[in-house]
C-alpha positions in Angstrom: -23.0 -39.0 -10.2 -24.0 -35.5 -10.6 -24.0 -32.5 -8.3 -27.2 -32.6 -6.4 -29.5 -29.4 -6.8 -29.4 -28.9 -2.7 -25.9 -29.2 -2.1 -24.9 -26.4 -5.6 -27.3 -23.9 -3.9 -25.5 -24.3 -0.6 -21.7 -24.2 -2.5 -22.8 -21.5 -4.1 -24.1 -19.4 -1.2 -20.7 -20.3 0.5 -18.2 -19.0 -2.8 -20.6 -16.0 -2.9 -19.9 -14.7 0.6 -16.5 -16.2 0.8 -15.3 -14.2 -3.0 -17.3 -11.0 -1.0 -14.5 -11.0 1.9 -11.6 -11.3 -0.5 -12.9 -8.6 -2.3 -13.3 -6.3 0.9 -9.8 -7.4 1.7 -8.3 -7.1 -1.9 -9.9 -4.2 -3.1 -10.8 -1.6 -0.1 -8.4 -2.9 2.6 -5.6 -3.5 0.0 -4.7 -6.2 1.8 -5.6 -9.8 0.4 -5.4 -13.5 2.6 -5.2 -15.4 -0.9 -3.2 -15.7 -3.6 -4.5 -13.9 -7.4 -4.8 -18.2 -8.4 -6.4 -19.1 -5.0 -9.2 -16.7 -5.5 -9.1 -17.6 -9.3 -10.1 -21.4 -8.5 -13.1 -19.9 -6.1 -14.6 -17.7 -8.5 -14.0 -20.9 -11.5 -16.0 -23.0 -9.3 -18.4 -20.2 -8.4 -19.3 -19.6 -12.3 -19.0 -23.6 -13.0 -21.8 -24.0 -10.2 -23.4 -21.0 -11.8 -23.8 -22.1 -15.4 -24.8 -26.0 -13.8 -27.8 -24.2 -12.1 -28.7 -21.1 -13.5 -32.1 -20.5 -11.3 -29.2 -19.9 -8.4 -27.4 -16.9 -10.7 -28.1 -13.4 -9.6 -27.3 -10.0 -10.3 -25.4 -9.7 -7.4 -23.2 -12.7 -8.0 -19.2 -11.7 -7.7 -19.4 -13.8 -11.0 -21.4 -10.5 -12.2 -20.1 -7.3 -10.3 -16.7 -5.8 -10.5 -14.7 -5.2 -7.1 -15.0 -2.2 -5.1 -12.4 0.0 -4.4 -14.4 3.0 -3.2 -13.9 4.9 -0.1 -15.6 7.1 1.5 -12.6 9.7 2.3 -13.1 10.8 -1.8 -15.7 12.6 -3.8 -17.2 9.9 -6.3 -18.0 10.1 -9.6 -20.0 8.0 -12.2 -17.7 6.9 -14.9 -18.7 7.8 -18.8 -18.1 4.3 -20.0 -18.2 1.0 -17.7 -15.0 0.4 -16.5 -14.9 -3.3 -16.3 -13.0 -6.2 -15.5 -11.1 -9.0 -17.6 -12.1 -12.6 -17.9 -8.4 -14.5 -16.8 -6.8 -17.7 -18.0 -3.9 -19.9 -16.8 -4.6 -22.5 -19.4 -3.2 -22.4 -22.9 -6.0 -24.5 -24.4 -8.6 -21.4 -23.3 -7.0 -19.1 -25.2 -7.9 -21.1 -28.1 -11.1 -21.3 -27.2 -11.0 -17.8 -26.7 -9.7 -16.9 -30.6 -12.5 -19.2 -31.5 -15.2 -17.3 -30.8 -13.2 -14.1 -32.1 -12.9 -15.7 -35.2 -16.7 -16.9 -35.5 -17.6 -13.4 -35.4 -15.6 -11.9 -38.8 -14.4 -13.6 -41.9 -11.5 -11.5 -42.0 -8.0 -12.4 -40.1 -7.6 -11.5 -36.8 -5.2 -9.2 -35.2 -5.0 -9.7 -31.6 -3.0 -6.5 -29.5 -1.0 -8.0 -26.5 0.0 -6.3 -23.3 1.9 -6.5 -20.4 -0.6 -7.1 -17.7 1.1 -4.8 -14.9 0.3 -5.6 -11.3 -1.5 -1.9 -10.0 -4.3 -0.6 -9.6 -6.8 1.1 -12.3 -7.3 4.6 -13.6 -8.8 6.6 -15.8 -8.0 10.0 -16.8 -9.7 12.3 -18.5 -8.9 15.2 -20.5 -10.2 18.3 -22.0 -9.0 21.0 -24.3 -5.3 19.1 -23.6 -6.0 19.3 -19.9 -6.4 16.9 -17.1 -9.9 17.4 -15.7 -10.2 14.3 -13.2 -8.8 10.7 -12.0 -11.3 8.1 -11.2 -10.4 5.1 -9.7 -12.4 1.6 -11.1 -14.8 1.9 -7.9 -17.8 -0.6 -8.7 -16.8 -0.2 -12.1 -20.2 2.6 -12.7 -19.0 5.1 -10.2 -15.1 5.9 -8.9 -13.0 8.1 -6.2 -11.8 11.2 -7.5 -8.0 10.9 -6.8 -6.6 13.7 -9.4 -4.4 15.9 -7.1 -2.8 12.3 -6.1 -2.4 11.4 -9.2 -1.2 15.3 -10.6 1.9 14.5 -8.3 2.6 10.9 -10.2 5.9 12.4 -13.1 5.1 10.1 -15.6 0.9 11.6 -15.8 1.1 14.4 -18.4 -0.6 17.5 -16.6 -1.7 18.8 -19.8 -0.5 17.9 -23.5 -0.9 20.1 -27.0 -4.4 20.1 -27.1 -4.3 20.8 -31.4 -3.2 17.6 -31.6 -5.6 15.3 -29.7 -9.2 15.1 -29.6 -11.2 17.6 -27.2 -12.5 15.5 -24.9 -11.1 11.8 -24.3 -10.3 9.2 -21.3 -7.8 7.4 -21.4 -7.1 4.2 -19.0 -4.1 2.2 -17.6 -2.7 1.1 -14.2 -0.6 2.6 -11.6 2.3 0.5 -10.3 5.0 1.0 -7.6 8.0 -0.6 -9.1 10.1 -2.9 -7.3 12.6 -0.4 -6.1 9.9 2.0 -4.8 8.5 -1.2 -3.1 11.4 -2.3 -1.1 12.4 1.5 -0.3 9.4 1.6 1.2 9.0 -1.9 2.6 12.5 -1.6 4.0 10.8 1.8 6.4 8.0 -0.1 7.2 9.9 -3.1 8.7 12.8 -1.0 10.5 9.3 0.8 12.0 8.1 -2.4 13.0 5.2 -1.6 11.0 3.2 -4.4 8.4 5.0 -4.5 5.5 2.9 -4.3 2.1 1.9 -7.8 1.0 3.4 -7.0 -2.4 3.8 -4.0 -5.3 0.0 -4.0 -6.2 -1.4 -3.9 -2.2 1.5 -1.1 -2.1 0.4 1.0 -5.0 -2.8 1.1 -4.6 -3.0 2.1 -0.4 -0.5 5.0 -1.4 -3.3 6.3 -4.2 -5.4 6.3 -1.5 -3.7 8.2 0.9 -5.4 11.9 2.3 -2.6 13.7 2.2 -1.2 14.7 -1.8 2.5 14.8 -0.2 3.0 11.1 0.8 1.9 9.8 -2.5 4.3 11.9 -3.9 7.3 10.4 -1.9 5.6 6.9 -2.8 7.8 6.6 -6.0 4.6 5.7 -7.7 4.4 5.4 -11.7 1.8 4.8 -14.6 1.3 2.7 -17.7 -2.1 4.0 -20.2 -3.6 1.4 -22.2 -7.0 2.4 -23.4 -8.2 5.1 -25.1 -11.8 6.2 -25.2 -14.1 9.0 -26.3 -16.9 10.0 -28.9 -16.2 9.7 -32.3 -12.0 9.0 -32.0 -10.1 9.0 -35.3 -9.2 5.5 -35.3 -10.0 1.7 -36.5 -7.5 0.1 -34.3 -6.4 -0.5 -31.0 -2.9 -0.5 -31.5 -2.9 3.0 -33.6 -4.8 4.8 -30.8 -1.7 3.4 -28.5 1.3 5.0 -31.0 -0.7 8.3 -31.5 -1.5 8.7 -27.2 2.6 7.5 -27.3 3.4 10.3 -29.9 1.1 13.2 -27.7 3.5 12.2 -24.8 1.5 9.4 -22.7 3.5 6.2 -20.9 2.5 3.4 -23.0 4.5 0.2 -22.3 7.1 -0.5 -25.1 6.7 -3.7 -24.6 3.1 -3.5 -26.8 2.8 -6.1 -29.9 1.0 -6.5 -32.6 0.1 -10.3 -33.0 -1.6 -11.7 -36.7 -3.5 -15.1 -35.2 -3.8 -16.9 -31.8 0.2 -18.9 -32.8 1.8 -15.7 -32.2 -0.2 -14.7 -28.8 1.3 -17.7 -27.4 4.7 -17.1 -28.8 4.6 -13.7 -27.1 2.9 -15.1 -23.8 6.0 -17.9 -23.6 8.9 -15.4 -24.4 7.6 -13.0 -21.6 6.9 -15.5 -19.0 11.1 -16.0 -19.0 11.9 -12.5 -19.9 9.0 -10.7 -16.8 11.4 -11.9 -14.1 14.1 -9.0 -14.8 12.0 -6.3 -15.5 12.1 -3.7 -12.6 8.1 -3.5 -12.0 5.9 -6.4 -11.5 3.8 -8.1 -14.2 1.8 -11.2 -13.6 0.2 -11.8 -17.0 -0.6 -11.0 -20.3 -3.7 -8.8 -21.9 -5.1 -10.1 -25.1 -7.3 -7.6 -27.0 -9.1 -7.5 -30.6 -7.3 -4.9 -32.4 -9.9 -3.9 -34.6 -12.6 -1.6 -33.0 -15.5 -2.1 -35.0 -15.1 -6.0 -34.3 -14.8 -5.2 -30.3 -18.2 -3.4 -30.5 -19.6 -5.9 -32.6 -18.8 -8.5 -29.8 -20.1 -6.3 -27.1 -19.6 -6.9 -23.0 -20.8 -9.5 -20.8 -22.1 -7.8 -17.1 -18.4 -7.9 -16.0 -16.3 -8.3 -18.8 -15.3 -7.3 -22.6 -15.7 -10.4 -24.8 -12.9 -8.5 -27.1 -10.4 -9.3 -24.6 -8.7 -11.7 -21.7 -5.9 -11.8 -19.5 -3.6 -14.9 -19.4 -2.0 -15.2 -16.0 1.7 -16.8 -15.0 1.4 -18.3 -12.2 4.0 -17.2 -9.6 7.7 -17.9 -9.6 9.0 -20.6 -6.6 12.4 -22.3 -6.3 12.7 -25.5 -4.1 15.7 -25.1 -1.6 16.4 -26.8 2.0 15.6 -25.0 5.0 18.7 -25.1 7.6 18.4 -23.1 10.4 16.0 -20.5 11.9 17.6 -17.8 13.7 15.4 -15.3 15.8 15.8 -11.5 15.7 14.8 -9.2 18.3 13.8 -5.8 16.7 13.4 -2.3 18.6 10.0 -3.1 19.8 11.3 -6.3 21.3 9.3 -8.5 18.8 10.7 -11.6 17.6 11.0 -12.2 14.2 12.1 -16.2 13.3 14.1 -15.5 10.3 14.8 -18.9 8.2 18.6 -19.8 6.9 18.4 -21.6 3.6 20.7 -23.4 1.2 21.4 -20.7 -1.6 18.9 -20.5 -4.7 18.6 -18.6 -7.7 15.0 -16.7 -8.0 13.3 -13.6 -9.6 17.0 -13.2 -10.4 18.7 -12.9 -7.1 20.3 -15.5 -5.0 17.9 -16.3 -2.2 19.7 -17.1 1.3 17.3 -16.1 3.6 13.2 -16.3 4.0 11.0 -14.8 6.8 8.7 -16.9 8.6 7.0 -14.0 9.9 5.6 -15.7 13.3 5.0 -18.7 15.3 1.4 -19.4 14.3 3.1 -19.1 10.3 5.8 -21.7 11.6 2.9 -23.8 12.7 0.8 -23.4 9.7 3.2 -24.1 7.2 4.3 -27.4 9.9 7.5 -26.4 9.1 10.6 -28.4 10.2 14.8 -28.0 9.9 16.3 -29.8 7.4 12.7 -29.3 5.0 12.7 -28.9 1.5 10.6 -25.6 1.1 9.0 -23.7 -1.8 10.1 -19.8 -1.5 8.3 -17.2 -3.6 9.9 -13.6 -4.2 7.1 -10.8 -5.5 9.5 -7.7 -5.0 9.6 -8.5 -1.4 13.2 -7.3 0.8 12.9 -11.0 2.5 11.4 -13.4 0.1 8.3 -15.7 1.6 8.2 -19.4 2.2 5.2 -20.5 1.3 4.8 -24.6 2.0 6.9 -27.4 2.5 7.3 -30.8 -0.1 6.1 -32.9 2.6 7.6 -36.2 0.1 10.6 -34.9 0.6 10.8 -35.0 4.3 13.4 -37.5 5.7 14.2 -38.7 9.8 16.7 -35.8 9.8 14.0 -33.7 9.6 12.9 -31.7 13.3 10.5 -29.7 14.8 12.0 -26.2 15.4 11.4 -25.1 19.3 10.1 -21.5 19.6 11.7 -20.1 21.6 10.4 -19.2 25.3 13.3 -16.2 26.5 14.5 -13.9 24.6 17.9 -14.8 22.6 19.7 -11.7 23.9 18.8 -10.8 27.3 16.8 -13.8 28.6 14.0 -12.3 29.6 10.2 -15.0 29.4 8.6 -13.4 26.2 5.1 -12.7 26.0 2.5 -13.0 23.6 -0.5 -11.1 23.4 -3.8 -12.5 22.1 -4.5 -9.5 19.5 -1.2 -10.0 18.1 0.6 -12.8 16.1 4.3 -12.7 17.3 6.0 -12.7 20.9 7.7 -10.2 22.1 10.6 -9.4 24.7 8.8 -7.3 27.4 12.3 -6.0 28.9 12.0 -3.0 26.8 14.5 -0.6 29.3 17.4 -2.9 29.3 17.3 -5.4 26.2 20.7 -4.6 24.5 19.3 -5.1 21.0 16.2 -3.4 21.8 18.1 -0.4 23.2 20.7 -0.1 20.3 18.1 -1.0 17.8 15.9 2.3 19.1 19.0 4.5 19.4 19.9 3.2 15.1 16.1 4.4 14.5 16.5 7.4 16.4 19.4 8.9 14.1 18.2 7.8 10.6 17.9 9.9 8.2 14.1 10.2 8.2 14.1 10.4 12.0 16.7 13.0 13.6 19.5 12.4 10.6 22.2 12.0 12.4 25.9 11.0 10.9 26.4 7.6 12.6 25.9 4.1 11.8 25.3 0.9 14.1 29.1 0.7 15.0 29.0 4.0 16.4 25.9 3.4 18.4 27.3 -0.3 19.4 30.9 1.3 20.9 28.7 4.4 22.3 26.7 1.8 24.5 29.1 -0.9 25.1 31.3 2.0 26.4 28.5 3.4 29.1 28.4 6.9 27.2 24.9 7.0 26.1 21.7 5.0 28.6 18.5 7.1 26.4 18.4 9.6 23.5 19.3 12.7 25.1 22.4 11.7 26.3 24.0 12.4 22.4 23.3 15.8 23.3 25.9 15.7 26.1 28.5 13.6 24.3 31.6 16.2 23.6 34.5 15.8 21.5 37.2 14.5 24.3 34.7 11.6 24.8 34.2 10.8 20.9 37.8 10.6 20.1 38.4 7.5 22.8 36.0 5.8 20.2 38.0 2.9 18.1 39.2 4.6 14.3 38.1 7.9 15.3 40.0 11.6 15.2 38.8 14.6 15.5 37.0 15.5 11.8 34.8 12.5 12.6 34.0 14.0 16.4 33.5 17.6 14.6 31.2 16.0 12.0 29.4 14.1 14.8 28.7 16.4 16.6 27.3 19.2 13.7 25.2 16.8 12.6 23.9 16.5 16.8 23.9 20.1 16.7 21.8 20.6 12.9 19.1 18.0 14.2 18.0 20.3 17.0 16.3 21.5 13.8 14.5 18.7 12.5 10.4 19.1 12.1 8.3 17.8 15.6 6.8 15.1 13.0 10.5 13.8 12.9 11.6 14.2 16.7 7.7 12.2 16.9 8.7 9.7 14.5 12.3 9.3 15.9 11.0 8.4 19.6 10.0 4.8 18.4 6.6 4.8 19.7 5.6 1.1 18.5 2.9 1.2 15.2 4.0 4.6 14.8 5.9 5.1 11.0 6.8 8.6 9.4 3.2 8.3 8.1 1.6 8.4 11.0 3.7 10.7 12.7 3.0 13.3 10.2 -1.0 12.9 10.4 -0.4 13.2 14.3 1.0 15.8 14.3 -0.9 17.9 11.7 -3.4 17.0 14.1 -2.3 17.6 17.1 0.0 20.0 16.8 1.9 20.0 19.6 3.3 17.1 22.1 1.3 18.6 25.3 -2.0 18.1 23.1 -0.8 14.3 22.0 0.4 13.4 25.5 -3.0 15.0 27.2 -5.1 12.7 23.9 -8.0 10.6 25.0 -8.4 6.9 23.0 -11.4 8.7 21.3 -8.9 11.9 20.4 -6.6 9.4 18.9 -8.9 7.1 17.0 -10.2 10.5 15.4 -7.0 10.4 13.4 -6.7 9.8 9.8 -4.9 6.2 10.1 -5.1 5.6 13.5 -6.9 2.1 15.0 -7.3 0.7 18.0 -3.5 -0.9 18.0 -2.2 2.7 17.5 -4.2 4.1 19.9 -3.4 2.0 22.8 0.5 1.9 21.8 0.5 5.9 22.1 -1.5 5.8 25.3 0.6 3.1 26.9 3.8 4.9 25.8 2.7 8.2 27.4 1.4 6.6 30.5 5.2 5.9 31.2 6.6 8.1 33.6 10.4 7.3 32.0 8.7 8.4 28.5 7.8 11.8 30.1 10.9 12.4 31.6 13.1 11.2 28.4 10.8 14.0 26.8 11.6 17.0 29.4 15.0 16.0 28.7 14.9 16.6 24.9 13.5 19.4 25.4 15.7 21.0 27.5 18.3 20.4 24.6 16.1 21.8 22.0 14.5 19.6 19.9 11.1 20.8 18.5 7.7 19.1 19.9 5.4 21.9 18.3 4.7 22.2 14.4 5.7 24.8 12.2 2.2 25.6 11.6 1.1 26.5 15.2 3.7 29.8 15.0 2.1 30.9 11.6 -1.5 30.7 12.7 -4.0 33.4 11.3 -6.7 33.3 14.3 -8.0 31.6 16.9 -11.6 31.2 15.2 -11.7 27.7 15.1 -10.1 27.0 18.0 -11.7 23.4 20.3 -13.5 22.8 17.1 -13.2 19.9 14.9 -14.2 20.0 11.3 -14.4 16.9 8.8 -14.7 17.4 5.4 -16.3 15.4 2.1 -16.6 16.5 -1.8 -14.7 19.0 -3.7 -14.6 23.0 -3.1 -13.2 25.6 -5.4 -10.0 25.4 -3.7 -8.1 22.1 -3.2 -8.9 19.9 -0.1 -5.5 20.4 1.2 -5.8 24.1 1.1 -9.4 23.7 3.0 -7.4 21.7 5.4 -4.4 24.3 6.1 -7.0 27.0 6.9 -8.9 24.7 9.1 -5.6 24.3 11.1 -4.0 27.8 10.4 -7.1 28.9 12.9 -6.9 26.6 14.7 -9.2 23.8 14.3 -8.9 20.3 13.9 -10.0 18.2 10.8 -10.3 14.3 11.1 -11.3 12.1 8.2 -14.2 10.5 9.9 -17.3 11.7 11.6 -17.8 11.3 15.2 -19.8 12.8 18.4 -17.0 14.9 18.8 -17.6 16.6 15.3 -18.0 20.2 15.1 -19.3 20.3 11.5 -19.1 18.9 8.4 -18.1 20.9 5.9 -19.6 19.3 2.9 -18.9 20.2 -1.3 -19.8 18.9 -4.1 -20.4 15.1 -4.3 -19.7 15.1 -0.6 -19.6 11.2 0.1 -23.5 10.2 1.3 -22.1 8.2 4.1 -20.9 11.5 5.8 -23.7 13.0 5.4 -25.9 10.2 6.7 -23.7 10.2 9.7 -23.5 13.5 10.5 -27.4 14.0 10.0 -28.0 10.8 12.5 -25.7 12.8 15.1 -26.7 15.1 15.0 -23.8 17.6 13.1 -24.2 20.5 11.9 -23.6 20.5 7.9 -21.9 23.7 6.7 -21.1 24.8 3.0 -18.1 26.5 1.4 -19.7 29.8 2.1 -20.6 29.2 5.7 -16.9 28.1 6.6 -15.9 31.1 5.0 -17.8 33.3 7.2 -16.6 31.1 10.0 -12.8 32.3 9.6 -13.4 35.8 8.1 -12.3 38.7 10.6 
């Protein structure tokens, strides 16, 4: 029996809206709720629907429009050429289908081009007179964000290359990828701030390209792979020779690049790497098949969304089968509690797997999960791989429910669970051992306060009644250290320089280091380049805060409930009074107090960099936040300022200054 007319409409209505969310998520939010195959099978059965009833196709089908990545914190620019998307295939037998139609169009042999399909996100460069002009992200595929001075701080982007050697004006295209030891560097921060760790290298890569501030993509560890070259009148007839010559002028093009004579040895390729992509040190999560002659890809043209020169075949993810054997439960500095899963060793993505989070109760309950289970466990570059479902066939009478626990594992205390929030959490912050020793390992790590000592050291220090809050290192002296177990007097000496050199340490450290919950390096550095000083944070309304660059509602309320603390005051005065710095450099090398109470956003591009705007804003001391508000000042708007701003501002009514107007603003 056939689809009926009624109920295709209806489906189709449903994939549409449901494929719109994913994209929001995947492409904007960089934060996807599916797997790349789960989404795959929605948009198959979208365009299956699609081609069954074509009086239901529209323009604005996701079957017909690329993703959207744009954001309204960049300038935007249209893109020269289309920057499209490539038709995917798990199947074998499509790729045959695929060289079909290739070959129907030529009656000469055809040479395909294959390519690592690396797991980023898109760019295109362009370059003039040997000089890099601008970096567009995809966008909607027409128009893109302007990310160059991001991108200018990525090593492996050429800034400028001998321009007698290439054309005068080009683009040229490829991904940007954080590889897998970037990832769990930065992963591994993330978790110890209690903060959401990135779903996997691609999410990771592209929130960092997106980030305001230049400086933090730079400490990203992000790096770049070109594929595509494009321009008028190029000197080439093949895809693969444009690659060698942009290879030979000093671009990263992936050495992993073959030349293929027929469809046989795609697939040979595709097979070798699907083995050989688990020990490379980035990830890669298919393969790119393009026509390598050029006049054959313009002959076959584009569809809406797609070149018909080219596809993408897709592995599907790597899972080992182990059993599950115990959960253990981890109390972190925050007090939440993390159920960790203990599993019978198993070799994947080239490591020995032992352990898999399980994130939360609610994931527990998902996923029905019980001890003794045979589980599938997926590893993407992740610190602690993922379990993702459980071989139901194999369960056996041995098999129980694991009991969530209701008290905290190490001091007892009834934990608590709010509704905003997936996992439960030990309320006795002031005197849960782990909690306390966890905050006091945060406070002297190396991005915090820096401070030579490990979690031994902290352990004997509390255990031994020597140090109750932060400020009591300050008053620890050498006769005290040496009582410690294995230490002399060099390791009290050392100890206490390091105490001593990180009275120096920047206020977005000593910020950072106090373990306000949601709070990471990140943040703490927008804070305080907003902020300034801790009198100006601690006196913050919720509005104040949510005008903050990366600050939601969960931040918010986390820095107003940790300020609201009378103890959090006091532990402050204390810190103080030994020295550490709560103001930012900035504030003593201010130029004027012109600006001063006002608050400036700003959109487009100046003839200065936006980070230099910014630094003048807050050398005379004015604010500037990324969005518009009623608390706005002005907006100082360049060229291509993002229309949303302005829309904004106009509807409150905000005043809209130029270049030459803030200017005259600071002048003296």
């Amino acid at each position: 029996m056939g689809i009926k007319k009624q109920y295709a409409q209806k489906r189709i209505k449903e994939l549409s809206e449901e494929l719109r969310r994913h994209n929001h998520s995947y492409y904007v939010l960089n934060s996807p709720t599916i797997s790349d195959f789960e989404y795959d099978l929605l948009m198959n059965e979208l365009m299956t629907l699609e081609k069954m009833f074509p009086e239901f196709l529209t323009s604005a089908s996701p079957s017909q429009v690329v993703g959207s990545d744009k954001n309204e914190g960049f300038a935007q620019y249209p893109h020269r050429f289309p920057m499209l998307s490539l038709g995917n295939t798990y199947n074998i037998e499509e790729l045959y289908s695929f060289d079909e139609r290739i070959r129907k169009a030529t009656d000469q042999p055809v040479q395909y081009c294959c390519e690592l399909k690396f797991d980023g996100t898109a760019i295109c460069l362009t370059y003039k007179n040997g000089i890099l002009v601008r970096a567009l992200t995809r966008g909607d595929g027409t128009i893109g964000d302007d990310v160059t001075e991001n991108v200018k701080t990525i090593a492996s982007i050429p800034h400028s290359i001998a321009k007698e050697i290439t054309p005068a004006d080009f683009e040229i295209r490829g991904e940007i990828f954080m590889p897998y030891e970037a990832f769990d560097r930065l992963n591994l921060q993330r978790e110890e701030d209690e903060e959401t760790p990135f779903a996997n290298p691609r999410n990771a890569a592209a929130g960092s390209l997106k980030q305001q501030d230049p400086g933090i993509v730079r400490e990203r560890g992000l790096d770049c792979v070109l594929y595509h070259l494009l321009g008028e009148n190029l000197p080439f007839n093949r895809h693969y020779d444009a690659l060698s010559s942009a290879k030979s002028w000093g671009f990263p093009i992936s050495e992993h690049t073959q030349l293929c004579n027929g469809i046989e040895e795609v697939i040979a390729y595709i097979r070798s790497w699907d083995e050989k992509r688990k020990y490379l040190p980035y990830a890669t999560d298919g393969i790119v098949i393009k026509v390598n002659d050029l006049a054959l890809q313009r002959k076959l043209g584009f569809t809406a969304k797609s070149p018909r020169w080219a596809t993408a075949y897709k592995f599907k993810p790597e899972e080992a089968l182990t059993r599950l054997i115990s959960i253990d439960y981890q109390v972190g500095r925050t007090g939440a509690v993390t159920p960790v899963a203990n599993l019978e060793p198993v070799q994947l993505s080239g490591t020995v797997v032992k352990r898999a989070s399980l994130h939360n109760s609610e994931q527990m309950e998902a996923l029905d999960i019980h001890i003794n289970d045979w589980v599938y466990v997926e590893k993407g570059g992740e610190i602690i791989p993922k379990i993702t479902r459980v071989e139901l066939s194999r369960r056996d009478s041995s098999a129980q429910v694991p009991q969530y626990p209701t008290h905290c594992p190490d001091c007892g205390s009834e934990l608590v669970k709010r509704e905003d929030e997936a996992k439960h959490f030990c309320p006795n912050s002031d005197h849960c051992p782990t909690q306390i020793k966890a905050k006091f390992v945060h406070f002297i790590s190396r991005k915090a306060m820096n401070i030579i000592a490990g979690e031994a050291t902290i352990e004997q220090l509390f255990e031994k009644g020597m140090i109750s809050d932060f400020a009591d290192l300050y008053h620890l002296t050498r006769e005290e250290l040496i009582t410690l177990d294995g230490w002399k007097e060099r390791a009290a000496e050392r100890f206490l320089e390091s105490i001593e050199n990180s009275k120096k340490a920047p206020f977005h450290s000593v910020l950072f280091a106090l373990g306000i919950r949601h709070i990471g390096e990140t943040t703490a550095k927008m804070i305080v380049s907003h902020f300034h000083n801790i009198d100006a944070l601690m006196g913050a309304s919720r509005e104040d805060l949510l005008a903050v660059d990366e600050i939601g509602e969960i931040m918010a309320e986390s820095i107003l409930q940790y300020f609201a603390d009378p103890k959090h005051s006091e532990l402050i005065s204390k810190l103080r009074a030994v020295g550490l710095k709560f103001e930012s450099e900035g504030d003593k090398g201010r130029i004027s107090d012109r600006l001063e109470g006002m608050t400036i956003v700003i959109s487009g591009n100046f003839s200065v960099s936006r980070e230099e705007i910014k630094g003048l804003i807050t050398s005379h001391g004015g604010k500037n936040t990324g969005s518009v508000s009623k608390n706005t000042t002005y907006l100082l708007a360049g060229e291509k300022a993002g229309p949303e701003k302005l829309k904004k501002a106009e509807k409150l009514g905000i005043e809209i200054i130029d270049e030459n107007s803030f200017n005259e603003l600071i002048k003296h």
